[in-house]
C-alpha positions as CSV (number, residue, x, y, z in Angstrom):
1,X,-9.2,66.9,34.5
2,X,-7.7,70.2,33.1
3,X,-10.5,71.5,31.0
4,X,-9.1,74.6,30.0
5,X,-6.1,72.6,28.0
6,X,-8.8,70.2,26.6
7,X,-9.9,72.9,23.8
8,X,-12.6,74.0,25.6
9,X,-11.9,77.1,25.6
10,X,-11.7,77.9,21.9
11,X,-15.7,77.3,21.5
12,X,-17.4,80.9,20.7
13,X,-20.1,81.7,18.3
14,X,-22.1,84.6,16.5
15,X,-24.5,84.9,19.9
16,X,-24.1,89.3,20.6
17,X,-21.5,89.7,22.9
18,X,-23.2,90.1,26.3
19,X,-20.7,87.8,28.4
20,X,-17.1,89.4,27.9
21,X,-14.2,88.8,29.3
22,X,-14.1,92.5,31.6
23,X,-16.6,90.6,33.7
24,X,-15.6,90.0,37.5
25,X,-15.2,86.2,36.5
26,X,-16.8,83.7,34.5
27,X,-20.7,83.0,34.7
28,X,-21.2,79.5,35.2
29,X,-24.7,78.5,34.5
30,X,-26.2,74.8,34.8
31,X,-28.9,74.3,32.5
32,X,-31.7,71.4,33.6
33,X,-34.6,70.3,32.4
34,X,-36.3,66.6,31.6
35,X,-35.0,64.3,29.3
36,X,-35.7,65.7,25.5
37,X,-36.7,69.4,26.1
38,X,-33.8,70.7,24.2
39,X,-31.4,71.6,26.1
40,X,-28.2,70.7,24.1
41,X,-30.1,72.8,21.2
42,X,-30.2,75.6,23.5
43,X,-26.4,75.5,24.3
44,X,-25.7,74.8,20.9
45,X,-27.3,78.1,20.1
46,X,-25.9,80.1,22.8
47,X,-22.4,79.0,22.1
48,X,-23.2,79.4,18.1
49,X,-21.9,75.9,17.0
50,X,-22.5,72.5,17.3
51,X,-21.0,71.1,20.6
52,X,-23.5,69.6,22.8
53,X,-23.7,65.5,22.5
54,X,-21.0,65.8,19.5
55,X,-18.5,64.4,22.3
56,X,-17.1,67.9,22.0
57,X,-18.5,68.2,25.6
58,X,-15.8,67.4,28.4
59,X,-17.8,64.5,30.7
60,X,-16.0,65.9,34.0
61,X,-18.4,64.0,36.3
62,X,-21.4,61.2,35.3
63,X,-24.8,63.1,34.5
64,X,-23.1,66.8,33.8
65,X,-20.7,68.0,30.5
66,X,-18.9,70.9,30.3
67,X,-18.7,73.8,27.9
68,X,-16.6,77.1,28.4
69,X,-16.7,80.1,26.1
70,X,-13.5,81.8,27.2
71,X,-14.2,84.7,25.2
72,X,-17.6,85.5,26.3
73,X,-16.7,84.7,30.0
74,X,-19.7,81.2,29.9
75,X,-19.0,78.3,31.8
76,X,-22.3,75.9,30.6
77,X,-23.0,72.7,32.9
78,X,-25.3,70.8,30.5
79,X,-27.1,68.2,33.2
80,X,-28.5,64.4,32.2
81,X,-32.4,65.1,31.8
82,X,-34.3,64.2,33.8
83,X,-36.6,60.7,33.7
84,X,-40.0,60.8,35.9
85,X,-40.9,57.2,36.5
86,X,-37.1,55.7,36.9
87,X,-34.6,56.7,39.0
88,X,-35.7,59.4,41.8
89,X,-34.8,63.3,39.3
90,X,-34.6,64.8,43.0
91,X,-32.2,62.2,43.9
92,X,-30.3,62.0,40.7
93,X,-29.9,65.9,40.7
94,X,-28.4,66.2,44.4
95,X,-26.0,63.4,43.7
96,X,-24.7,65.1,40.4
97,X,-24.4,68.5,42.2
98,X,-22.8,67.3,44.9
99,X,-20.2,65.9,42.2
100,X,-20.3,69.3,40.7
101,X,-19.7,71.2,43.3
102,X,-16.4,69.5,44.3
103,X,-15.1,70.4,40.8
104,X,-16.2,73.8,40.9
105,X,-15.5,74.3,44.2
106,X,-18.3,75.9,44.8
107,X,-22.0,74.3,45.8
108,X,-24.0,77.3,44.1
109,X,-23.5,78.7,40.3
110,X,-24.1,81.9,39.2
111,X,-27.5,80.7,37.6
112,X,-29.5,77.6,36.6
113,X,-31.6,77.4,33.1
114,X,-34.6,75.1,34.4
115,X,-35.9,74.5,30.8
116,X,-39.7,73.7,29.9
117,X,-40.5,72.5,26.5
118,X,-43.0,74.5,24.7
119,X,-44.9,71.4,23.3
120,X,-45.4,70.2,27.0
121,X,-48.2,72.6,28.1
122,X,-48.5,71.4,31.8
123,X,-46.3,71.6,35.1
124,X,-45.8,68.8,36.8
125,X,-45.4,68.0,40.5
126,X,-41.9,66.3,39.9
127,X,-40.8,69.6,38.2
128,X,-42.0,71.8,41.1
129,X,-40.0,69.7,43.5
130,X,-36.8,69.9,41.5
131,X,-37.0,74.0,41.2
132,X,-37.9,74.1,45.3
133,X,-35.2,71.8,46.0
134,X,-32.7,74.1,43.5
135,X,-34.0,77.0,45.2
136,X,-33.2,75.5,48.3
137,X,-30.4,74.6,47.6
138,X,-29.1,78.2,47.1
139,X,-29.1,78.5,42.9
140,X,-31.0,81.5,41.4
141,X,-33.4,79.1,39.0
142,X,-34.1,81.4,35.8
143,X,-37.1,79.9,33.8
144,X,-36.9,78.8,29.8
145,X,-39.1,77.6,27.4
146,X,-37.8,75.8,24.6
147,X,-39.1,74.8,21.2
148,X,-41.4,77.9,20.9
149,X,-42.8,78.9,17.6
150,X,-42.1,82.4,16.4
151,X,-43.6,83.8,13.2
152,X,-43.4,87.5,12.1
153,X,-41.2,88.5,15.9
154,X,-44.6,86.8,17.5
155,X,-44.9,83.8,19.5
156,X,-46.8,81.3,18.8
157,X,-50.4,82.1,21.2
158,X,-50.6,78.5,22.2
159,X,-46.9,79.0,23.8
160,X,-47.3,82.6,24.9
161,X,-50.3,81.5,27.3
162,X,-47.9,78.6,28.4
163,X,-45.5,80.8,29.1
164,X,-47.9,83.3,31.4
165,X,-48.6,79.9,33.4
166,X,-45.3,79.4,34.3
167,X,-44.6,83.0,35.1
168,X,-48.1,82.7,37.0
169,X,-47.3,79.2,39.0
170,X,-45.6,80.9,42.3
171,X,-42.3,78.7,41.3
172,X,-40.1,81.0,43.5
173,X,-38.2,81.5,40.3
174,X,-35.2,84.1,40.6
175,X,-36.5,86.0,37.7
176,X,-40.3,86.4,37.1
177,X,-39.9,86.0,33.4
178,X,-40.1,83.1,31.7
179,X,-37.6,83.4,28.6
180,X,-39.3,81.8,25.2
181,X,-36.4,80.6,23.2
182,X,-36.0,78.6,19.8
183,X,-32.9,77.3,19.0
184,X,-32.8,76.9,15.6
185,X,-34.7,78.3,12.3
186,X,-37.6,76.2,11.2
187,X,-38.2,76.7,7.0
188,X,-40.6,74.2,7.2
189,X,-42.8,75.1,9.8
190,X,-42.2,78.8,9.6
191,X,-40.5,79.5,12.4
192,X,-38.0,82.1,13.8
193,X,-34.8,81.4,15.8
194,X,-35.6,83.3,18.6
195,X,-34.7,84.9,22.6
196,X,-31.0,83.7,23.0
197,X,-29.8,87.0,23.4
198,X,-32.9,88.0,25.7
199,X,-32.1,84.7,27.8
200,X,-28.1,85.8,28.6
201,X,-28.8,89.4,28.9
202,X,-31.4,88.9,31.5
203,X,-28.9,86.1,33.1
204,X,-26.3,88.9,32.9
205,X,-28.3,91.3,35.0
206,X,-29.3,88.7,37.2
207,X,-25.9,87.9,38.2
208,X,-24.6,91.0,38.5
209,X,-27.0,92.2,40.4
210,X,-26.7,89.2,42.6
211,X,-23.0,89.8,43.0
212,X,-23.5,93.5,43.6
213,X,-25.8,92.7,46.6
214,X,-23.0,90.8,47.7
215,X,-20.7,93.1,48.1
216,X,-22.8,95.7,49.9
């Protein structure tokens, strides 16, 4: 499928412009995480419109879509979430980045989002596996939490001390920090959009520093 002639290319948004189009190529990041976490919010958010699960998305293989900011130099793999209890997530995810990877041409991307849901409050088993076997597998796993509550440029305490059990779990995780995002304003409840740009600039020096160590 020729993505970059589907109109891919023309999605771009208000998020600061950390990704830009000097960089050595584009960034292509998978983001993962179980089913209902909010991970099409967070892409939604870093891409500054409305695109993920509006059928904007182009379905290049079964269980991944595709979004590409051209501008900002993003190439976003939004992954099926994952179900504990049906079909095997370990077994699910190999299969769809084996698909992946003969698109891309490439079995490893530049980063993966493994996203944790702010509302969850535990780790499970199943989710350890699936970073170990990412980690495995190559990919530089960057940790996110999603749905936290932000009031007044503080988080919520409830999702900060989540967050410091992640960071605290030994997950192998690329980057120590786990990134506390919210996608979207809450009037109701209060709440802040909040750490999109802190997410791609600390995916930014991940990757370059990866790719600098790689040329050494």
């Amino acid at each position: 499928m020729d993505v970059e002639g589907s109109g891919l290319g023309q999605v771009a948004g208000e998020v600061p412009s950390l990704f830009r189009s000097e960089a050595p190529k584009t960034t292509a990041i998978a983001v993962v995480g179980d089913t209902g976490v909010g991970k099409s919010s967070l892409i939604n958010a870093v891409l500054g419109r409305a695109v993920a699960r509006t059928g904007i998305g182009a379905p290049v293989t079964h269980g991944a879509d595709l979004y590409i900011d051209e501008i900002r130099g993003l190439e976003i793999w939004d992954f099926e979430g994952f179900h504990h209890g049906g079909v095997d997530p370990a077994r699910h995810l190999r299969q769809t980045l084996r698909e992946v990877s003969q698109i891309r041409r490439s079995k490893v991307f530049d980063a993966v989002w493994y996203c944790w849901s702010a509302t969850g409050h535990r780790i499970t088993n199943g989710q350890r596996r699936l970073v170990r076997q990412l980690r495995r597998d190559g990919h530089h796993v960057v940790g996110v939490m999603t749905k936290v509550r932000v009031q007044d440029g503080r988080v919520h305490p409830t999702d900060a001390a989540f967050a410091r059990i992640l960071e605290s779990a030994k997950l192998g995780l690329s980057d120590p920090r786990i990134y506390t995002t919210a996608a979207v304003d809450d009037p109701w409840g209060g709440y802040r959009r909040h750490g999109i740009s802190a997410l791609l600039g600390g995916t930014r020096a991940l990757v370059e520093d990866r790719r600098s160590a790689r040329r050494r």
